[in-house]
N, C-alpha and C positions, 0 to 999 in steps of 0.2 A: 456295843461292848466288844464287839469281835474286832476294830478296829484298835481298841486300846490295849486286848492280849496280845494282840501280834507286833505290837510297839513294845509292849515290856519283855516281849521273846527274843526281840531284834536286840533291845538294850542287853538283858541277862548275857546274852549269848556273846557281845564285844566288852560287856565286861569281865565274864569269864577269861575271854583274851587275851584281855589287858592284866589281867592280875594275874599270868603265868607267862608274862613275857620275858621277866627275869629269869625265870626257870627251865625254862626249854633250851631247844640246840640252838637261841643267839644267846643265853643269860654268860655265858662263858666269855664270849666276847662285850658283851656288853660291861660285865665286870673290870675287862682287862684295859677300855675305853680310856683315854683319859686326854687334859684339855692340852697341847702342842706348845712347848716353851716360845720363848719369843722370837730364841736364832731359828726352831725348825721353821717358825709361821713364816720367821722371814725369805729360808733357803727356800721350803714350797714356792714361794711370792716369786721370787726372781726367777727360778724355773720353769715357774708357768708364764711369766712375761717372756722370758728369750725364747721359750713354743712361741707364744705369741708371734713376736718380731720375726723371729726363723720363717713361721709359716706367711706369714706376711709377704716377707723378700721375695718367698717363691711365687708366689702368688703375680706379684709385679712382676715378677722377670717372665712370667706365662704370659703375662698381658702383653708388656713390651715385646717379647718376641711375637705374637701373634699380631701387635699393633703393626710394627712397623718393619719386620725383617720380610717380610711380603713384599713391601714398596721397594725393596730393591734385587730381587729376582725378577 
């Protein structure tokens, strides 16, 4: 029996949790949440691709110079 109080303590205790998550200091943001029209998802999208590629180039250009700017010094 002592194994099954200490399950329904664990449960009580994340349900308590969960049922005041709305209401504590995220319920404020959480209300103000809401789902990203289609132009933002799409500006995010392209801005995280050109990070992407940006960080990309450098990355090559670290290689290329470490590959072969050596071979002619």
């Amino acid at each position: 029996m002592k194994v099954e109080a200490k399950a329904d303590e664990v449960q009580d205790n994340f349900e308590s949790k969960a049922r005041n998550l709305g209401r504590g200091k995220y319920g404020r943001i959480l209300k103000m949440a809401r789902t990203p029209t289609r132009e933002e998802y799409k500006k995010t999208c392209y801005i995280a691709a050109l990070g992407i590629v940006v960080l990309g180039a450098v990355g090559f250009l670290i290689m290329w110079i470490m590959t072969y700017l050596p071979t002619y010094f």
